[in-house]
N, C-alpha and C positions, 0 to 999 in steps of 0.2 A: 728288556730291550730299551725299553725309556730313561731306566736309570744308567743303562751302559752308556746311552747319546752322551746324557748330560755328564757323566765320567770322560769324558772322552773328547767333551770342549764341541759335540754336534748340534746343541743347541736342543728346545723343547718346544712342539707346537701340541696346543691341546685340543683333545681330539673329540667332540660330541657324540660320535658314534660309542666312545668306549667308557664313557659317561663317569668316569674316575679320574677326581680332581687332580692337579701337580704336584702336591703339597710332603707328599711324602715321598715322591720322585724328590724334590728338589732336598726335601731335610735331610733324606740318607745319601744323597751326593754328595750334600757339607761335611756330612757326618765322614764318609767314607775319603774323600777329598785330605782332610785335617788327617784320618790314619794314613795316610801316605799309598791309600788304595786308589788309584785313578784308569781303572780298566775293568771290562766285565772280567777277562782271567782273574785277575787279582782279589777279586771279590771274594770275602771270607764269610761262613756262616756269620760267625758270632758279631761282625758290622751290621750285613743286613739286616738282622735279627734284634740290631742293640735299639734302630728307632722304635720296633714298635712295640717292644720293651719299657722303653722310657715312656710313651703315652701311656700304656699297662698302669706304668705303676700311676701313675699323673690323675689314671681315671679313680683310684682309687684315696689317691690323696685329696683330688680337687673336691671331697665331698666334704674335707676340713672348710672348706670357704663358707657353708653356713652356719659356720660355729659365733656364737654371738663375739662381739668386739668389746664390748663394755656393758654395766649394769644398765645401764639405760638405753640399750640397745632394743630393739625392738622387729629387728628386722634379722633374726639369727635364730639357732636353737642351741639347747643348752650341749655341754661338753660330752658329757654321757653318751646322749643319744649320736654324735659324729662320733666314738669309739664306738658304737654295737656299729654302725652304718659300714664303718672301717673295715669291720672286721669284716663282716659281709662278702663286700668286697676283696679283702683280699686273699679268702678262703673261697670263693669263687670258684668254680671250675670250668665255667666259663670265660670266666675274662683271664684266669689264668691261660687257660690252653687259647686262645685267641691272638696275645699278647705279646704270643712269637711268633704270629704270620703274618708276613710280608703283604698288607689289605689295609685299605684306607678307614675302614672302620673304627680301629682303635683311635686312630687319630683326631678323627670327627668328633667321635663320641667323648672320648676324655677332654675335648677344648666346649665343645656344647653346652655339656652338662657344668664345668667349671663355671663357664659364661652365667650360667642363669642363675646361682648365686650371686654373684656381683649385681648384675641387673633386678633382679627381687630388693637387693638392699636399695637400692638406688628410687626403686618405686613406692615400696612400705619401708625402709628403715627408719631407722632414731636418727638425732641428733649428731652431728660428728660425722654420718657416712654419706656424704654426700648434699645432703638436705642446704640449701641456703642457710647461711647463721652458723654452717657445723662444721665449718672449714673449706677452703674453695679447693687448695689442692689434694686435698687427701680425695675427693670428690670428682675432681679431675685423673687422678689417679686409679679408683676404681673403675671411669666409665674408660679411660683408654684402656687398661688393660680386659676389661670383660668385649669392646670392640677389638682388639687384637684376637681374642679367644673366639670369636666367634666367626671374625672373621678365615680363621685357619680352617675353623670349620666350614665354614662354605664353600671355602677352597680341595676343599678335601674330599666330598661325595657332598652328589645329588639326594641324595635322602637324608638331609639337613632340611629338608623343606615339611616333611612330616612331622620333625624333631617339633618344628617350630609350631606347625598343628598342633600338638600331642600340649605344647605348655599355655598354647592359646584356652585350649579347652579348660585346663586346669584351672589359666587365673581365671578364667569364667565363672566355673564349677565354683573356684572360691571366693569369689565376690558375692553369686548370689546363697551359699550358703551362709556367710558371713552376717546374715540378715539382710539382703536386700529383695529376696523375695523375687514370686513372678506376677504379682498384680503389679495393677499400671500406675501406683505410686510408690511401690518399694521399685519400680526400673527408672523412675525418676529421680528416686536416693540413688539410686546404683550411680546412673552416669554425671549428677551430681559428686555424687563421692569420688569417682574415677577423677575427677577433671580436677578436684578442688586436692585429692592427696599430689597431681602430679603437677600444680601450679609451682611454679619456683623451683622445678626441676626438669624441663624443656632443655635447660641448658647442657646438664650432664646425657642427659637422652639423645640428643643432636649428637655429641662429642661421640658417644659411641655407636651411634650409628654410622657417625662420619667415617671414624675410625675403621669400622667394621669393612666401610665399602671398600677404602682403599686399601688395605692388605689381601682382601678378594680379588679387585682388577689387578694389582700388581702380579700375586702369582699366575691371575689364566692370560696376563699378556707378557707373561716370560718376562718379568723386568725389563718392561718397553719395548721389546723388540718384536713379540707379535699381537698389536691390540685387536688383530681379528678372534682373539683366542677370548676376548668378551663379549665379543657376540655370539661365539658358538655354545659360551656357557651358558648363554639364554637358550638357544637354539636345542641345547642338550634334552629340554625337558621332555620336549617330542620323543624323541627317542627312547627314550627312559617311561614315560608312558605306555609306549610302545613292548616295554619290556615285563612291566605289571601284572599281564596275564601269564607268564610263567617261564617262555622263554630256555625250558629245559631243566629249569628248576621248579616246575608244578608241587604244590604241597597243598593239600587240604586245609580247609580253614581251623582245624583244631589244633593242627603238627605242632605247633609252637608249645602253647600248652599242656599235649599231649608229650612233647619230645623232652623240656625241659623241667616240668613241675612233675611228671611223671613217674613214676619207677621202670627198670628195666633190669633184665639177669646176665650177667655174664660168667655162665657156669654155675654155681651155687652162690653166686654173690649179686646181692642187691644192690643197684645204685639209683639215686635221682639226682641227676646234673644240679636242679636250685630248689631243691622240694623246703629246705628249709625258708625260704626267700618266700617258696609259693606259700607256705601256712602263713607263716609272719603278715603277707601282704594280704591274704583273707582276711586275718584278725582285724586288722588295722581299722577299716570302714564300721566295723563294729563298735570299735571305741571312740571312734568320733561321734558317735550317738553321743555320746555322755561326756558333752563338754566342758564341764564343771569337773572333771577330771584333769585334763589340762592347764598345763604351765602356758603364761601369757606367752600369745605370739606363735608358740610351736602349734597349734592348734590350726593356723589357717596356713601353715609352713605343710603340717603333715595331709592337709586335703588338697593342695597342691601338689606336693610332689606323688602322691599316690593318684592321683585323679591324671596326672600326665601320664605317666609310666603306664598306667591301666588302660589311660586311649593310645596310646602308642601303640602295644601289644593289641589292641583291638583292632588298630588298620595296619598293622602288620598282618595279622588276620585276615583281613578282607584279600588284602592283596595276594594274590596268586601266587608271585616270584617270592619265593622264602629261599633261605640258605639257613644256617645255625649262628654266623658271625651278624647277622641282622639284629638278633634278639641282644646284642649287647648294649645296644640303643636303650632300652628296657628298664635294665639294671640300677642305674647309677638311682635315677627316684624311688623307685623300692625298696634300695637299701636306705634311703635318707628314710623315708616313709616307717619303714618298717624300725628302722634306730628309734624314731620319735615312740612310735607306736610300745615298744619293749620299754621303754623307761617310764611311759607311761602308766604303764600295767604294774613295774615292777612299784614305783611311790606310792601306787594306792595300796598293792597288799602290805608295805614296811610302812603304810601312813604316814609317808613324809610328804609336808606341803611342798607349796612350788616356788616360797620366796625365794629372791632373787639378791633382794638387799641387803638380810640380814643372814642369822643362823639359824639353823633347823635342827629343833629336839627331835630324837628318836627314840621310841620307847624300848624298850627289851625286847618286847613281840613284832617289833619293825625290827630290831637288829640280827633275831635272829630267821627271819623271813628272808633281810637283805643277805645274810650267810648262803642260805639257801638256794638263793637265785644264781649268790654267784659262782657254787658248785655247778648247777644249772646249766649257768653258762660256760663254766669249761669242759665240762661234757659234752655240750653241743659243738664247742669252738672243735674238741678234739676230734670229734664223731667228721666234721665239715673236712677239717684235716685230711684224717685219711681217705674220704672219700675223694678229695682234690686230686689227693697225690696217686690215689689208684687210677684217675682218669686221664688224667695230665702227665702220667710216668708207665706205669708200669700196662697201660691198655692205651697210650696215647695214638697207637695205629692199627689199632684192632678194630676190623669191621664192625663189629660188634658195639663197638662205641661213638654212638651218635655225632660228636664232637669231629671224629674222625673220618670228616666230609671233605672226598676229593685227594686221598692221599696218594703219592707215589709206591709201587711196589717196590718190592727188591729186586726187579728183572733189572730195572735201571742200573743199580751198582753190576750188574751181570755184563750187560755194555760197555760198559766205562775198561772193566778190566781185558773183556776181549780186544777192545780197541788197542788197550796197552801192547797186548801180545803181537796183535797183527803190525803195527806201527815200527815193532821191532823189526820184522823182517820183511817190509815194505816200504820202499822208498817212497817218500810223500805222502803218506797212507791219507794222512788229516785233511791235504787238499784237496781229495777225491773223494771225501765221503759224502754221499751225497742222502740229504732229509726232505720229503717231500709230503706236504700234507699242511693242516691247521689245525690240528686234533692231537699236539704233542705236549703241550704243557703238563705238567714242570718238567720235559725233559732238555732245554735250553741252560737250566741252571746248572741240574749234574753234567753235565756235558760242556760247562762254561771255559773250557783250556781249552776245546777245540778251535781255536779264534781262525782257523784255514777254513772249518768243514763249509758246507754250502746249504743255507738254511732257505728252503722256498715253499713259496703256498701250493703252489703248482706246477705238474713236472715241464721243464723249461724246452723250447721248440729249437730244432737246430744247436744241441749242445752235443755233439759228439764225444766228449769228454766224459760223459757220465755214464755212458754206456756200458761201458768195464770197469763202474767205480767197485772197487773193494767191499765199500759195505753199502748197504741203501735201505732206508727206514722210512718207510710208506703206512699209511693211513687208511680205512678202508675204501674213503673217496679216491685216492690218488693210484693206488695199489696196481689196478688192472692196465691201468694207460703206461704206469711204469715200469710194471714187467714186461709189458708187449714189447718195449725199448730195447731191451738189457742184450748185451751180448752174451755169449758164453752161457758154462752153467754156474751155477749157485745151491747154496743150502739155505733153505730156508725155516724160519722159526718165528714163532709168535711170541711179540716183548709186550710183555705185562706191564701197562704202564701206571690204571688209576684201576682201582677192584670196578670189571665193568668196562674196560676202555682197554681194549688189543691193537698195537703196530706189529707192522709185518717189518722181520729184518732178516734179511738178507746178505749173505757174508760168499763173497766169491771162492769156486770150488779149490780150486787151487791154491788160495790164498790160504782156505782152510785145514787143505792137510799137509801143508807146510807149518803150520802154528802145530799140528794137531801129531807133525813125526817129534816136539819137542819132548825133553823129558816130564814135561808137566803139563803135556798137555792133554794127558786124559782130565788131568783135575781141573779145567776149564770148559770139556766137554758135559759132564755131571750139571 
């Protein structure tokens, strides 16, 4: 409905109660606007489908932004390690199946986690990014664009504010492992060292925070036109608080890790959504013991991004309201974490150093160790593969498949074509259909050519006109008050709408064995 307004030239007020930013209302309206789409009818899967697509892919590119800039870089990780993180990502079968649903999630997520590359250069880099001395606009240049990024995300869902928990804790975690300790002169190095690395970059930090704000107020006050829409963005978090404790989606504090690092059977087949993801990210904390193992730099890069990702998933945890699209939040430092962590592992068994400057010999028993791993890893890359593609294709709506949360049945296409039949031989059919209920979603989308029918929360007082509507699609709140109404008789039938969620539909008697004397209409009774 939000993005038909803004199709449609109705304008966008943001709404606190529903606690889901503008942000991808507004991108797929440009998006769709430019394809010559300008109406809910018009609306084509493969549009709406294309924005969150392109964050998809974005979330798994933007993990190239820690990749070092130069040898003297200091604030990056090496090349290696953003290919294993890549691939991670984009063997996923999370952020794959995610990637095409129409949910502010990906969108957050892929600008967040980009952002905090940028921003980590900006606070520990070298020379050249940012730093006074290392060039004003390139410096200027990462702190507006890592402000743009983050601002989308803020703009985009309310749980960008744990995001931002979840990195607080990390650069914590990595300051005081860093050596600064918790007696009361190693926290005197600590905030000594914080203040003295970020002297002389106050300036880039302002820019992107500045930055950051104003693409925030612009989207929740609709491009000037409703600035009440940033107050309610403050106002939202009530709400949203409010929603913590479960709100319909209760899950146990282990579901996460239990649903995604898990295994499950679908028939004689094994699957675990990110079970490679989960080992990798055990391993990891282990090899940070032994930091004399590590290449300069990646060392407090990977107790950082693992240290996020790990509190993330922890108050996700806590919190009561889970869904499966939450845990994408998750991912992106993991897979950086766990990139660093494999190349780590893999230089000490090939005993290759960690120079940066120069060349590095490798003995015969490194090269053929390095062979080894990286049979290894096409094994695993392939194994990832097909597990994707069995989750994300061939079980992508299979109850059966965790992933497969909240989806539409096939009764829905069942509608669409009776409607065709009766339409035919019903004059008006479409401006007297009458939908009554709040419990239909997604059936507004397959149904989106009915631009007549009459969509309402509740059955309407004094409407005589619906009384003898053709068809009528009631809910179990709405159901009894509606047929008390109804004139005539009816056949009625239960449409299957989400595995777990039944509407009542009702198709007028007469209407129906007039469709039903056609010659094909026993094949639409079946």
């Amino acid at each position: 409905y939000t993005l038909s307004c803004l199709l449609e030239g109705k304008g966008y007020l943001y709404d606190p109660v529903e606690y889901h930013g503008p942000v991808l209302y507004y991108v797929a309206a440009w998006v769709c606007r430019a394809a010559g789409q300008v109406s809910h009818a018009e609306l084509s899967v493969w549009m709406v489908r294309f924005v969150p697509a392109f964050f998809g892919v974005a979330m798994v590119v933007g993990v190239a932004l820690w990749c070092r800039w130069g040898r003297q870089c200091s604030g990056g990780i090496g090349m290696g390690a953003v290919v294993v993180a890549m691939a991670l990502g984009a063997l996923s079968a999370c952020a794959v199946y995610y990637a095409r649903y129409f949910i502010q999630e990906t969108v957050m997520v892929a600008c967040f986690w980009a952002a905090v590359p940028l921003v980590w250069r900006m606070v520990v880099g070298g020379r050249g990014e940012g730093e006074p001395g290392g060039g004003f606009w390139r410096g200027v240049l990462v702190a507006v664009a890592a402000g743009v990024l983050l601002g989308v995300a803020v703009a985009s869902k309310e749980t960008w504010v744990l995001m931002v928990a979840a990195v607080v804790v990390g650069a914590v975690a990595t300051v005081f492992a860093d050596g600064a300790g918790f007696s009361g002169g190693g926290m005197v190095r600590m905030v000594r060292g914080i203040v003295a690395g970020l002297r002389g970059r106050w300036r880039w930090l302002g820019i992107f925070a500045g930055v950051a704000g104003v693409v925030a107020v612009a989207f929740f006050s609709s491009f000037g036109e409703n600035w009440q829409g940033v107050v309610d963005s403050v106002k939202t978090y009530w709400h949203y608080a409010g929603k913590a404790s479960g709100a319909g989606h209760e899950k146990p504090a282990g579901w996460y890790v239990a649903t995604f690092f898990g295994k499950f059977n679908v028939g004689r087949r094994v699957f675990s959504i990110e079970g490679v993801t989960g080992v990798l990210s055990v391993l990891v904390p282990v090899l940070l013991c032994f930091r004399g193992w590590w290449c300069r730099g990646e060392w407090r890069a990977a107790v950082f991004t693992w240290t996020s990702g790990a509190s993330l998933l922890l108050l996700y945890s806590l919190i009561g309201y889970k869904t499966p699209w939450l845990f994408l939040g998750v991912l992106p430092p993991l897979w950086v974490a766990s990139g660093l962590g494999v190349m780590t592992l893999a230089r000490r068994m090939c005993g290759v150093g960690c120079c940066v400057a120069g060349g590095v010999g490798v003995s015969r028993r490194g090269a053929c160790v390095a062979a080894l791993c990286m049979v290894a890893g096409a094994v695993v890359c392939g194994a990832l593969y097909k597990n994707c593609w069995w989750l994300t294709r061939r079980l992508a709506a299979d109850e059966r498949n965790p992933l497969a949360y909240a989806h539409a049945v096939d009764d829905v296409k069942r509608v669409t074509q009776l409607a065709e039949r009766m339409a035919a031989v019903e004059e008006g059919f479409y401006a007297r259909v009458f939908i009554a209920g709040s419990e239909y979603w997604p059936l507004p989308w397959y149904l989106r050519h009915w631009t007549a029918a009459h969509w309402v929360g509740v059955p309407p007082v004094g409407r005589e006109e619906f009384l003898d509507a053709p068809m009528v699609i009631t809910d179990a709140v709405t159901d009894a008050e509606v047929a008390s109404r109804l004139r005539g008789k009816y056949f009625m039938d239960f449409l299957g709408l989400r595995p777990g969620v039944l509407l009542y539909l009702r198709l007028r008697e007469d209407l129906w064995q007039r469709i039903m004397a056609q010659p094909e209409g026993g094949e639409v009774a079946k």
